[in-house]
gemmi code that builds the backbone of each chain (N, CA, C; Angstrom):
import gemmi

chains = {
    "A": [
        ("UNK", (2.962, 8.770, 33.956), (3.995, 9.478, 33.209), (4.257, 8.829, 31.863)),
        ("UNK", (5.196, 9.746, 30.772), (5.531, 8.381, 30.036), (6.736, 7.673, 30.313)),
        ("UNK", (6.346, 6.370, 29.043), (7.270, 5.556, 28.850), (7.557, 5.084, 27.916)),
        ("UNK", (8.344, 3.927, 27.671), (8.379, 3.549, 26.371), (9.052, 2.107, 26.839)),
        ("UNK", (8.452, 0.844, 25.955), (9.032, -0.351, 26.350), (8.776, -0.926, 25.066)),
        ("UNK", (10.095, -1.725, 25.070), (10.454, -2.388, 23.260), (10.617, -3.894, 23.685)),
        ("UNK", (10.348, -4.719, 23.074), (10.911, -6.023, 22.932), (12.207, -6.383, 23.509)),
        ("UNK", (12.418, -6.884, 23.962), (14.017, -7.876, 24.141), (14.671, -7.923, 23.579)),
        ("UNK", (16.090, -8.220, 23.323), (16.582, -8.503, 22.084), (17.620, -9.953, 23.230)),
        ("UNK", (18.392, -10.597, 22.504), (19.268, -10.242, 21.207), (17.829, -10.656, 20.172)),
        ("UNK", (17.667, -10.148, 19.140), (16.809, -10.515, 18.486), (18.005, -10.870, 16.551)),
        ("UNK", (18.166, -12.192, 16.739), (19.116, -12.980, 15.482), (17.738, -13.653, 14.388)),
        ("UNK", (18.458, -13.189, 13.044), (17.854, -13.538, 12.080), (18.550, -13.337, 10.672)),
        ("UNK", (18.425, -14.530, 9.970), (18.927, -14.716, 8.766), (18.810, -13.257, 8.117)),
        ("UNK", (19.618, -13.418, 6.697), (19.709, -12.551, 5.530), (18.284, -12.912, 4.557)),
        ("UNK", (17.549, -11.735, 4.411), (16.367, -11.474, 3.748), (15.278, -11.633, 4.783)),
        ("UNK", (15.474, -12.010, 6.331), (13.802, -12.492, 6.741), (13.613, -11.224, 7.407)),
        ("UNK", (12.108, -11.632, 7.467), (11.216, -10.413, 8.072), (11.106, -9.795, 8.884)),
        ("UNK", (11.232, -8.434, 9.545), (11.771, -7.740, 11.231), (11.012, -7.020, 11.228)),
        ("UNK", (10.254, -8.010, 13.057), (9.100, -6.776, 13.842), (10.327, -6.433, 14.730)),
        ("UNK", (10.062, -5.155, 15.313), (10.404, -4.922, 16.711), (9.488, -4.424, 17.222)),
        ("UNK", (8.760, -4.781, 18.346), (7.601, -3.944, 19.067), (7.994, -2.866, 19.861)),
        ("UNK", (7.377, -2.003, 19.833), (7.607, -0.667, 20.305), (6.092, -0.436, 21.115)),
        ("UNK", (5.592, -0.135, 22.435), (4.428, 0.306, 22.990), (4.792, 1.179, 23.936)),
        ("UNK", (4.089, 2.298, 23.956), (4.248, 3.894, 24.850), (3.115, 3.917, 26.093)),
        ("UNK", (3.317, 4.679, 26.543), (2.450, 5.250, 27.469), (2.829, 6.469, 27.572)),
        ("UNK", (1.974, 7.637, 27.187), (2.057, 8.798, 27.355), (0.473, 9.724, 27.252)),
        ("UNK", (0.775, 10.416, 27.650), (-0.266, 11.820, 27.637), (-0.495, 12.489, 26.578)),
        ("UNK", (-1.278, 12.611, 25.966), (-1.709, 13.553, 24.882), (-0.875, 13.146, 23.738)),
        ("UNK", (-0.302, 13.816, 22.603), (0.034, 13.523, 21.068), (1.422, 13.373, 21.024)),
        ("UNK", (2.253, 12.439, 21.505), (3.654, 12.737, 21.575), (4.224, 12.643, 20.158)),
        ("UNK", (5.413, 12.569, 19.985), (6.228, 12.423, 18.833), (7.231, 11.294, 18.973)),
        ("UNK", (7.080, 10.262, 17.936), (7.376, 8.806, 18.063), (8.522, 8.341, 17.203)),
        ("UNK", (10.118, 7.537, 17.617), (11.048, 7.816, 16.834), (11.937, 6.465, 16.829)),
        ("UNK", (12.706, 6.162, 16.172), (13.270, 4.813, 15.817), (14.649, 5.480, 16.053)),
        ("UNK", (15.483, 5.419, 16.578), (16.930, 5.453, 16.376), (17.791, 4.113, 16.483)),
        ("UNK", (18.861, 4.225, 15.642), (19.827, 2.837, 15.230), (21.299, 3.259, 16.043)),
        ("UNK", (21.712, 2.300, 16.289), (23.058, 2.488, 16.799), (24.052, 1.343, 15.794)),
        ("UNK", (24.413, 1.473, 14.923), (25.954, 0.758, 14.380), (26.973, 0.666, 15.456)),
        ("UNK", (27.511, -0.672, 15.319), (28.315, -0.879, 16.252), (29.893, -0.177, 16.055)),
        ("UNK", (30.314, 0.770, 17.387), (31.083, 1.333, 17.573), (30.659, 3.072, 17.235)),
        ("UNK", (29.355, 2.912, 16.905), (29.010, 4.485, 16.673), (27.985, 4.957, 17.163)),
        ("UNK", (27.414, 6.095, 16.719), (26.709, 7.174, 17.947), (24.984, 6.766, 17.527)),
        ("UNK", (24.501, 7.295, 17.842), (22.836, 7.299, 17.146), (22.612, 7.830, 16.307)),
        ("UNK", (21.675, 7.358, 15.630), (21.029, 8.420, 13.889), (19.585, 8.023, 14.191)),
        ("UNK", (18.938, 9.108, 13.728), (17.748, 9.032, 13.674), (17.457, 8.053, 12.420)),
        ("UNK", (16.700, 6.994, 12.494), (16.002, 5.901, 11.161), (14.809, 6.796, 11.086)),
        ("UNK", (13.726, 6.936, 11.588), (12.545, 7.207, 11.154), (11.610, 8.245, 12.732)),
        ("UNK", (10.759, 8.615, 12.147), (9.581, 9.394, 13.185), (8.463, 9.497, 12.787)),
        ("UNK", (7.658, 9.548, 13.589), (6.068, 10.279, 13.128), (5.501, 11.127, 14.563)),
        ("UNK", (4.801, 12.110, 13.692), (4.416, 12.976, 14.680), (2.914, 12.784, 14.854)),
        ("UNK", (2.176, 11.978, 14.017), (0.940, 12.079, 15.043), (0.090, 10.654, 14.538)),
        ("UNK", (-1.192, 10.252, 14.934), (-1.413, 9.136, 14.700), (-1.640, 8.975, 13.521)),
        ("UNK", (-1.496, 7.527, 12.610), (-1.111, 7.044, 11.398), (-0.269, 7.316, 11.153)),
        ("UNK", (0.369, 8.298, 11.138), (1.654, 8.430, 10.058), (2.559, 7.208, 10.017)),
        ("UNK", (2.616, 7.224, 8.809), (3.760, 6.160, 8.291), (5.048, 6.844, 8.402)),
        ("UNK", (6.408, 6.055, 9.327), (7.688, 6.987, 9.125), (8.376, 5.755, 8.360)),
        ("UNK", (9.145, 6.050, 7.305), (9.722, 5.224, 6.627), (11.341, 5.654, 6.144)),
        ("UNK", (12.221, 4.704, 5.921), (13.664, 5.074, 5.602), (14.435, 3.712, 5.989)),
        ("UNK", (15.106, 3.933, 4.592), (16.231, 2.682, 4.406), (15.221, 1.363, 4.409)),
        ("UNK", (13.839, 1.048, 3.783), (13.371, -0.184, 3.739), (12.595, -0.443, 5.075)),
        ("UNK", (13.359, 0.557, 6.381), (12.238, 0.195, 7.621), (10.547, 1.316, 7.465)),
        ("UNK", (9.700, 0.961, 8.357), (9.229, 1.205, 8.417), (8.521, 0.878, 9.711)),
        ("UNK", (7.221, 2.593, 10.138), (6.625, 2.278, 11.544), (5.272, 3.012, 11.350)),
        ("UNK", (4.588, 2.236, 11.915), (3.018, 3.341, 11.865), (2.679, 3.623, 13.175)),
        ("UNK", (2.246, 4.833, 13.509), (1.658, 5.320, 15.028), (0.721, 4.840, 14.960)),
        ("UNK", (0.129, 4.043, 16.023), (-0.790, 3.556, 16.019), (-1.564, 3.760, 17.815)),
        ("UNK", (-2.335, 4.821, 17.300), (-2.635, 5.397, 19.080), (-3.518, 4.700, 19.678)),
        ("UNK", (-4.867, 4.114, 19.052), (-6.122, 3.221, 19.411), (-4.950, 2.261, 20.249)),
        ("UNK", (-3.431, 1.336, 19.867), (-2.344, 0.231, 20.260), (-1.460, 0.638, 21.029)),
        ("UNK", (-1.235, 2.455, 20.800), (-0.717, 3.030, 21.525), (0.873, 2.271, 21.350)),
        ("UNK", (1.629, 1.944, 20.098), (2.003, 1.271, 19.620), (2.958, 1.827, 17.949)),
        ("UNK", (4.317, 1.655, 18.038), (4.855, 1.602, 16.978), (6.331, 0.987, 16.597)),
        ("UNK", (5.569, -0.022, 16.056), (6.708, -1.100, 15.951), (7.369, -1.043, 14.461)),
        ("UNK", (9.062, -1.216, 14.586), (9.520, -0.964, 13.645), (9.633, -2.492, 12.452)),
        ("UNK", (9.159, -2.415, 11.813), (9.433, -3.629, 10.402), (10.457, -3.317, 9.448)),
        ("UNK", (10.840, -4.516, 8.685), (11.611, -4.545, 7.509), (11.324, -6.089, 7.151)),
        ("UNK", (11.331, -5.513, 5.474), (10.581, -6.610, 4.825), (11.399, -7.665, 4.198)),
        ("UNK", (12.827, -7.638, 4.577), (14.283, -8.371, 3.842), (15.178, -7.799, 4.624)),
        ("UNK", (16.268, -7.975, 5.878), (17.169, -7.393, 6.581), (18.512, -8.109, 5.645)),
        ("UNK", (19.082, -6.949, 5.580), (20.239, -7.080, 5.408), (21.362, -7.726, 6.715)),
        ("UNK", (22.260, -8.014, 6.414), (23.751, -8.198, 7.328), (24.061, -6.574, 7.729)),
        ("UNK", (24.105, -5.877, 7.124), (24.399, -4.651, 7.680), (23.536, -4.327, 8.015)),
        ("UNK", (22.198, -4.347, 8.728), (21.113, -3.881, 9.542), (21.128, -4.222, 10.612)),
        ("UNK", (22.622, -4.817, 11.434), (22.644, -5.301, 12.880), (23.244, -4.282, 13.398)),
        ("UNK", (22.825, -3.903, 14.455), (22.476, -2.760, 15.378), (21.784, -2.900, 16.196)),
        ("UNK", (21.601, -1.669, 17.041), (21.086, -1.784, 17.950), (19.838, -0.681, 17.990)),
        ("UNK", (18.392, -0.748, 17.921), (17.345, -0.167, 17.904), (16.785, 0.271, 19.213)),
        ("UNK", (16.253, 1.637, 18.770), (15.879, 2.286, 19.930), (14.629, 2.985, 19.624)),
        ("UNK", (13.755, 2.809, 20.366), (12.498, 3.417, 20.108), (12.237, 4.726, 21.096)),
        ("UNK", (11.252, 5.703, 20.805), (11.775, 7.037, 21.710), (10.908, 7.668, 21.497)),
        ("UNK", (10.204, 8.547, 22.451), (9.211, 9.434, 22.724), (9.325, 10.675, 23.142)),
        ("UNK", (8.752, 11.892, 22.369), (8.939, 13.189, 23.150), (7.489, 13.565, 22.919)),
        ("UNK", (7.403, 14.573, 24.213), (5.662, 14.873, 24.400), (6.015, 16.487, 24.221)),
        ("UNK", (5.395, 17.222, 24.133), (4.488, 18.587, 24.359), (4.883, 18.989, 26.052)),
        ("UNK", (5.727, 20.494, 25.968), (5.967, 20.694, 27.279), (6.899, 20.100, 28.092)),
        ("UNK", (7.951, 18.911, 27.169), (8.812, 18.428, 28.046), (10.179, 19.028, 27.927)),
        ("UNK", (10.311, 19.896, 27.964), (11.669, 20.290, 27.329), (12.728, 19.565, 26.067)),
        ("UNK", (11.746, 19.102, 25.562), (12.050, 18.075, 24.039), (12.902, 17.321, 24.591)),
        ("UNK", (12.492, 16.666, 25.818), (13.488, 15.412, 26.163), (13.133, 14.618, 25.674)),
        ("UNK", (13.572, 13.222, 25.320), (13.355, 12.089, 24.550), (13.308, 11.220, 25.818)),
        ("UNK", (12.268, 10.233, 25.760), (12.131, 8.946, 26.434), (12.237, 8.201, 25.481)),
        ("UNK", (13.198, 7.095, 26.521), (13.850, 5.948, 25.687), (13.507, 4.540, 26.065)),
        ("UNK", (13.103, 3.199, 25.181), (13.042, 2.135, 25.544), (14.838, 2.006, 25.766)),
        ("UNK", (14.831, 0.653, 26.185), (16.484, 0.213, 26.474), (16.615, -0.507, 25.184)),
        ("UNK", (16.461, -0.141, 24.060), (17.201, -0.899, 22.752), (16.754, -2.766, 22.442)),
        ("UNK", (16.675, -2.895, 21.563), (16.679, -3.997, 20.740), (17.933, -4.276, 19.990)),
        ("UNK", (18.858, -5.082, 20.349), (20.132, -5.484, 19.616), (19.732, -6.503, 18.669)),
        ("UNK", (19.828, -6.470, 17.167), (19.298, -7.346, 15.826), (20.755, -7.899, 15.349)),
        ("UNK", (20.778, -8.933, 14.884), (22.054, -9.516, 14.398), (21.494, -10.159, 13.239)),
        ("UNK", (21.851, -9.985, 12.009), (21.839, -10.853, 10.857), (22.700, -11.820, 10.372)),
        ("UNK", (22.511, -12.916, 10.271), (23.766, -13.664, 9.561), (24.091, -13.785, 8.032)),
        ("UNK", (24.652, -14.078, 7.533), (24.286, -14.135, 5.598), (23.447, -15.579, 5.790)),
    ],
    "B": [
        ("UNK", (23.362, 16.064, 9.101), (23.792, 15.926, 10.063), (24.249, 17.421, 10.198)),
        ("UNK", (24.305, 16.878, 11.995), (23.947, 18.257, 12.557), (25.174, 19.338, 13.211)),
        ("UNK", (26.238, 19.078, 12.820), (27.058, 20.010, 13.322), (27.808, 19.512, 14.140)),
        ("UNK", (27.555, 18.597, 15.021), (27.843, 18.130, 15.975), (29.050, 17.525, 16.598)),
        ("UNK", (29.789, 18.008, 17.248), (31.017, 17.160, 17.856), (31.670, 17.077, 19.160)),
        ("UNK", (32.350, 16.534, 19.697), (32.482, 16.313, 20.749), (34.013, 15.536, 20.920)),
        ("UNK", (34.472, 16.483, 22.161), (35.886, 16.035, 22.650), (36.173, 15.926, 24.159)),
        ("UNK", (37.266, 14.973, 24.361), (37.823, 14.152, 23.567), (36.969, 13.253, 23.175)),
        ("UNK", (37.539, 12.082, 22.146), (36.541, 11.293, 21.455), (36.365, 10.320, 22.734)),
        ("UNK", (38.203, 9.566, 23.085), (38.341, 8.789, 24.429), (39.057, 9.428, 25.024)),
        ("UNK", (38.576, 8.940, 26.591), (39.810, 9.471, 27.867), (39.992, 8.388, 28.401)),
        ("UNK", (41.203, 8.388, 29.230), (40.793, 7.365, 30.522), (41.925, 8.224, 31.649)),
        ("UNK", (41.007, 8.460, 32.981), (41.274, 9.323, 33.518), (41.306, 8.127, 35.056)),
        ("UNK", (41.854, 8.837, 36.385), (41.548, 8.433, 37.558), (41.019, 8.401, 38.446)),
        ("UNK", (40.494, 8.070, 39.152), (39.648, 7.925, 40.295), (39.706, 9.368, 40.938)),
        ("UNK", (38.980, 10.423, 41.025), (38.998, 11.491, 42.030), (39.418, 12.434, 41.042)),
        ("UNK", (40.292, 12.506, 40.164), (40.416, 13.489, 38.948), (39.162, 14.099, 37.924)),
        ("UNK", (39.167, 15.333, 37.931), (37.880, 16.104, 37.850), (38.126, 15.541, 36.217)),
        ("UNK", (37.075, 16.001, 35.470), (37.194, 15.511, 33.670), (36.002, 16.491, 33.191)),
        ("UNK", (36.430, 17.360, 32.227), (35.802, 18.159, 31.286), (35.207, 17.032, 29.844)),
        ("UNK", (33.987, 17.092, 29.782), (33.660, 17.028, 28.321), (33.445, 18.146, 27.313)),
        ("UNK", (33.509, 18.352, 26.354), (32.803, 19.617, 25.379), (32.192, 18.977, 24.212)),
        ("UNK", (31.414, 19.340, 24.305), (29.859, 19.166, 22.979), (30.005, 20.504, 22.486)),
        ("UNK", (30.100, 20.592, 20.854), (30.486, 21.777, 20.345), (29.395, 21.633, 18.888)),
        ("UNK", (28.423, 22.230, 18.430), (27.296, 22.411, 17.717), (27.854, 23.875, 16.705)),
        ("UNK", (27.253, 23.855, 15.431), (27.473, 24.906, 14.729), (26.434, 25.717, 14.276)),
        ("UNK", (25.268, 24.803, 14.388), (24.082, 25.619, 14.114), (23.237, 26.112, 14.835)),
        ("UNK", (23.527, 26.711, 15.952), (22.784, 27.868, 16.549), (21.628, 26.934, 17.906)),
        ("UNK", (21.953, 25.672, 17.838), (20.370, 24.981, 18.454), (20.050, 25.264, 20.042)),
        ("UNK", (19.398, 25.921, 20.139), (19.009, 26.173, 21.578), (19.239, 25.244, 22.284)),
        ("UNK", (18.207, 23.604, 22.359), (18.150, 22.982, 23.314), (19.633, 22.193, 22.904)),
        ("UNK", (20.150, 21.716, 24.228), (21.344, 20.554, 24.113), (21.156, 19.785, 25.528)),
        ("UNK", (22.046, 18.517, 25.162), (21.457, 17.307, 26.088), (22.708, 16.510, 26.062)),
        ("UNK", (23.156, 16.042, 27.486), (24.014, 15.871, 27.971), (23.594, 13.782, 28.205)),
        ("UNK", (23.863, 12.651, 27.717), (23.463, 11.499, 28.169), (24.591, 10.587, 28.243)),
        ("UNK", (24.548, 9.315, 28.929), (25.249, 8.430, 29.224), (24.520, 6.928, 28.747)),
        ("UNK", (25.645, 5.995, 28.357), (24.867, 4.845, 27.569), (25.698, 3.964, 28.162)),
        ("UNK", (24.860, 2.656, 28.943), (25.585, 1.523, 29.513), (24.522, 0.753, 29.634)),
        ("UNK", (25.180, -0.469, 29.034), (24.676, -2.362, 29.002), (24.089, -1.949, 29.758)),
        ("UNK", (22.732, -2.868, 29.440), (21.399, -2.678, 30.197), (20.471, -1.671, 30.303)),
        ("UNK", (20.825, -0.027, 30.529), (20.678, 0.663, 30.885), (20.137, 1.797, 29.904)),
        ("UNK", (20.165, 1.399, 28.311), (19.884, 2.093, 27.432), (21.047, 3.538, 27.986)),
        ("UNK", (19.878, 4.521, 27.168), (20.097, 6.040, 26.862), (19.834, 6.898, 28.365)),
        ("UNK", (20.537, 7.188, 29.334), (20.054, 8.226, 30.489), (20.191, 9.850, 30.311)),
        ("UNK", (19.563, 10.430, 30.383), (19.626, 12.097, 30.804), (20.507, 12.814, 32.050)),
        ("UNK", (21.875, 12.981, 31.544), (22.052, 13.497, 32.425), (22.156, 15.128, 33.365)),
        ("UNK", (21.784, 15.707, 32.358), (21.422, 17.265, 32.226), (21.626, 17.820, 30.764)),
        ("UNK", (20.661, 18.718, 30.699), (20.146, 19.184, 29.448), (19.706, 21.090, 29.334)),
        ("UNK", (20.443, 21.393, 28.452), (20.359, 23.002, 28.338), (19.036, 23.829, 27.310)),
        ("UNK", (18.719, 24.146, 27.703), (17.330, 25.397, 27.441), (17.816, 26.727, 26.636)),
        ("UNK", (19.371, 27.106, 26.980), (19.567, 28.195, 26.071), (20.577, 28.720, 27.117)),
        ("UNK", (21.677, 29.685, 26.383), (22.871, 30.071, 27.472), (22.425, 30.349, 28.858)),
        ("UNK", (23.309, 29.747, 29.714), (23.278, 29.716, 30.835), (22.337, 28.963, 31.343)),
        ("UNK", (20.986, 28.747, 30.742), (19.892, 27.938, 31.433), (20.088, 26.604, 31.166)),
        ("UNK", (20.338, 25.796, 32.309), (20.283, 24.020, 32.337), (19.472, 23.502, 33.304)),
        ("UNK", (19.126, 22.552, 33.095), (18.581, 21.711, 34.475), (19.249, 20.365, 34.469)),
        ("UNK", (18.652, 19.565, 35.660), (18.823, 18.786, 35.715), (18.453, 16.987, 34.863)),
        ("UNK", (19.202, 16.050, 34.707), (18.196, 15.101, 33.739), (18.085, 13.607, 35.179)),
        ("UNK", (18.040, 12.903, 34.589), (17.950, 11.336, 35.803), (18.527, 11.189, 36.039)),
        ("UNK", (20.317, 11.291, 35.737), (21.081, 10.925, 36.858), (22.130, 11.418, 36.702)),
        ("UNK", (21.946, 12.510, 36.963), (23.251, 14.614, 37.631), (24.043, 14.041, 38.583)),
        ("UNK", (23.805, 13.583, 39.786), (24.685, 13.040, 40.735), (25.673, 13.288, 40.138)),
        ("UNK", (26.998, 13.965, 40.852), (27.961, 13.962, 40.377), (28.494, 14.216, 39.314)),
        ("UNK", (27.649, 15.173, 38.619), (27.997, 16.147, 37.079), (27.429, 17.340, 37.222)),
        ("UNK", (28.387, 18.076, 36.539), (27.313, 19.550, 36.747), (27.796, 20.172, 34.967)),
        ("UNK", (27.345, 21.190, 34.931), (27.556, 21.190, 33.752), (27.106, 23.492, 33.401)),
        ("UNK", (27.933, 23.369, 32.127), (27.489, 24.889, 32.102), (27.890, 25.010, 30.180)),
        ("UNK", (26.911, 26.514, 30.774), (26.486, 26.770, 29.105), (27.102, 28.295, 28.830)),
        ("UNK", (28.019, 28.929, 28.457), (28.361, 30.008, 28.567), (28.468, 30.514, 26.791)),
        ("UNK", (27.812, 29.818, 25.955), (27.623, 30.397, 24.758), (26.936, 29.131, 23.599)),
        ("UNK", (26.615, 29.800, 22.940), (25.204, 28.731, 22.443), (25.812, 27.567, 21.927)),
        ("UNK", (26.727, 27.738, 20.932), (27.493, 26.501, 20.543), (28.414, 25.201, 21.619)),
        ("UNK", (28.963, 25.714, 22.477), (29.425, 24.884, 23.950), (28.433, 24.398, 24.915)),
        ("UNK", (28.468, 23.358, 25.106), (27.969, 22.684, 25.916), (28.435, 21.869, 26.913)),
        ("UNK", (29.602, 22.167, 27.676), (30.405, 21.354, 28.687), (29.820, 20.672, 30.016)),
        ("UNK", (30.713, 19.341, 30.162), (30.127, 18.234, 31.112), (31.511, 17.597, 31.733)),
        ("UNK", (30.896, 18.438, 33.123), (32.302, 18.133, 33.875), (31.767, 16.769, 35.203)),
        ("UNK", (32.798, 15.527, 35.061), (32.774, 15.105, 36.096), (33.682, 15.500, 37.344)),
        ("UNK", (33.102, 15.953, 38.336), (33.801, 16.824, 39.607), (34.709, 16.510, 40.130)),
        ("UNK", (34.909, 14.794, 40.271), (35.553, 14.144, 40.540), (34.824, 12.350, 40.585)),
        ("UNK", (35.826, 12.157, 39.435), (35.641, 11.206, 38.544), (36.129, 9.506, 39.573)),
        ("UNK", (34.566, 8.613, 39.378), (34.474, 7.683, 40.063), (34.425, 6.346, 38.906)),
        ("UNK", (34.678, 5.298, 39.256), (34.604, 4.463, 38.410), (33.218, 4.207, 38.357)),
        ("UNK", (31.940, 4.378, 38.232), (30.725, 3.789, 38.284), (30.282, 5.340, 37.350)),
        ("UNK", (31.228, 6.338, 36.803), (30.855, 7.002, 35.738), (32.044, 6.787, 34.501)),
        ("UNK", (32.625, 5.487, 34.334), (33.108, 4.645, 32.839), (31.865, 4.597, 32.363)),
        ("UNK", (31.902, 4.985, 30.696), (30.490, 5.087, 30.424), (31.036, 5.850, 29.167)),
        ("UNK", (29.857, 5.856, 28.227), (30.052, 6.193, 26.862), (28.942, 7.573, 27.111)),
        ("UNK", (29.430, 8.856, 27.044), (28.631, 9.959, 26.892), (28.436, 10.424, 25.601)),
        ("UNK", (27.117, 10.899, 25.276), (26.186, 11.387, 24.137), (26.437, 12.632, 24.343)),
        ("UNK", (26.431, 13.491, 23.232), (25.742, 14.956, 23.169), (24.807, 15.138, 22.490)),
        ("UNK", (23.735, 15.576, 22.635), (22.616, 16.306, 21.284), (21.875, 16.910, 21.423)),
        ("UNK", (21.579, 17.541, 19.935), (20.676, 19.095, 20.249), (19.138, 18.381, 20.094)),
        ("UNK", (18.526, 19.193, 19.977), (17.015, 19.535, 19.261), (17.061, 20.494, 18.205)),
        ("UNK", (16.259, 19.735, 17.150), (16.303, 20.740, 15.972), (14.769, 21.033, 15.790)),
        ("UNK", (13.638, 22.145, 15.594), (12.411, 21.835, 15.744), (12.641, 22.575, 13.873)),
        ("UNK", (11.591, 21.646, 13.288), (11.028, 22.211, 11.881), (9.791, 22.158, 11.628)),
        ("UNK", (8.775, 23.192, 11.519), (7.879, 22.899, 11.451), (6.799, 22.161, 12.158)),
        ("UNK", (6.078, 21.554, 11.307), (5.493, 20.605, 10.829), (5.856, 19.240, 11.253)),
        ("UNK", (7.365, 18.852, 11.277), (8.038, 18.048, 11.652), (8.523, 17.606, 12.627)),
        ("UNK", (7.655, 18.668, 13.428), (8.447, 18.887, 15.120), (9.445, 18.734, 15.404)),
        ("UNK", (9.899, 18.298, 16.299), (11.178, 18.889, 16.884), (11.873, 16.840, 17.127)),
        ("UNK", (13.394, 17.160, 16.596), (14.257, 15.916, 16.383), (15.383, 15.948, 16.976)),
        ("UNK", (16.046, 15.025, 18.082), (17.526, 15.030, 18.419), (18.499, 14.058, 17.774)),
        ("UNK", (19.006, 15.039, 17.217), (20.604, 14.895, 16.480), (21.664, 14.289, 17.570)),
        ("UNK", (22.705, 13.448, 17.576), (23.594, 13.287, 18.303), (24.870, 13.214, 17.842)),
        ("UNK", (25.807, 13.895, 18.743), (27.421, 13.658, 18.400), (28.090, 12.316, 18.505)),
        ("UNK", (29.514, 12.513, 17.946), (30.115, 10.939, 17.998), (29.864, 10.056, 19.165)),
        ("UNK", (30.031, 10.485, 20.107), (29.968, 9.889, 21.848), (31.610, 10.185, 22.241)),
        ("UNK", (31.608, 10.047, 23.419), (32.917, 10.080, 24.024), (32.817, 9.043, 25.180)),
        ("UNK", (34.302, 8.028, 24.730), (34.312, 6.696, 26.089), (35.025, 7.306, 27.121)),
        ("UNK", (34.661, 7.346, 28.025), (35.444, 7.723, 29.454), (35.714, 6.595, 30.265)),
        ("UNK", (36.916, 5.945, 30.936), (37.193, 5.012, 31.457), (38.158, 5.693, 32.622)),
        ("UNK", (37.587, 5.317, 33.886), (37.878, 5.427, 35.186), (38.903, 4.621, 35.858)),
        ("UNK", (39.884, 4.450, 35.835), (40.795, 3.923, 36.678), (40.377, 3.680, 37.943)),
    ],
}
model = gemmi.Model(1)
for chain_id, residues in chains.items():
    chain = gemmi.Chain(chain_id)
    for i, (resn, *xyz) in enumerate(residues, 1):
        res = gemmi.Residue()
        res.name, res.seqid = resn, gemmi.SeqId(i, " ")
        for name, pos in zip(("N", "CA", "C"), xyz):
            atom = gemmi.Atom()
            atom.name, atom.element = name, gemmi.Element(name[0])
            atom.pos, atom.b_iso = gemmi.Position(*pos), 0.0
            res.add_atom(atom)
        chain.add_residue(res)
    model.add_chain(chain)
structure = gemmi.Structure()
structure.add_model(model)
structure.setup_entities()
């Protein structure tokens, strides 16, 4: 079936350094691949997506590439801000599922100045 | 952003007392999706609508049922409300564009706390 499994968190890191979060799927055929953020005390927003392999999804400085050969899309940023602590969610919808979203369980990021 | 809202924002209700949610959308979106969010546990499905009147079930219905009686409403009733459903509930649609396939939007959330 699918799935979706992200890194651990708490994942803490200074102001300006560099952010992987790993993101790896398991699914069937061409799904559609998605980053959502949670700010603390608020709901989800979509950060970024891609719908098929390579695509680059990019917004607000992050960025993710589908990477299907890795089966794999991990979210980066190349300088995190203090306000980029949240909580990350990586997410999958396939073809035929009633556009349900599969969800890793989040990556919580904390920046300090 | 997508229209999206949802009441009340918080409740806190009692043990065995039934509890209405409403997810209320303005733009027409067929699919809507009913979820619950708790430490550890990420994002769950707890039933999700196809178009008036049609819902099914998501991973964990136990003890919710839910109905669709016009495209914009989306209500989520606990039947009788247990403390092991305190929990922060989601609403959101699907928006499909194109090319772009299809994206879920979500409302504020609503905290429900169980006495």
């Amino acid at each position: 079936g699918n799935s979706v499994t992200q890194m651990e968190g708490p994942v803490t890191l200074s102001e300006e350094a560099f952010l992987t979060i790993n993101c790896t799927y398991t699914a069937t055929g061409y799904p559609s691949l998605f980053w959502y953020v949670q700010y603390p005390g608020e709901g989800l927003q979509l950060l970024l997506k891609a719908t098929k392999a390579d695509d680059k999804g990019s917004n607000k400085g992050f960025e993710a590439t589908y990477r299907k050969e890795t089966t794999s899309f991990h979210l980066e940023k190349g300088s995190v801000q203090v306000s980029d602590s949240a909580v990350y969610f990586c997410a999958l919808t396939n073809a035929g599922n009633n556009r349900k979203l599969i969800w890793g369980l989040g990556t919580s990021l904390a920046v300090n100045p | 952003d997508a229209g999206i809202t949802q009441s009340p924002r918080h409740k806190v209700t009692e043990t065995g007392t039934p509890v209405t949610l409403r997810c209320h959308q303005t733009e027409n979106h067929r699919y809507m999706y009913w979820y619950r969010q708790d430490p550890g546990h990420g994002l769950r499905l707890i039933h999700y609508s196809y178009g008036v009147k049609d819902t099914d079930k998501g991973e964990v219905s136990d003890g919710y049922s839910v109905s669709r009686s016009k495209t914009e409403d989306f209500l989520l009733t606990l039947e009788s409300a247990t403390s092991s459903q305190t929990s922060v509930y989601f609403c959101a649609i699907s928006e499909s564009k194109g090319l772009a396939g299809e994206t879920q939007y979500f409302g504020p959330g609503t905290r429900l706390l169980v006495l």
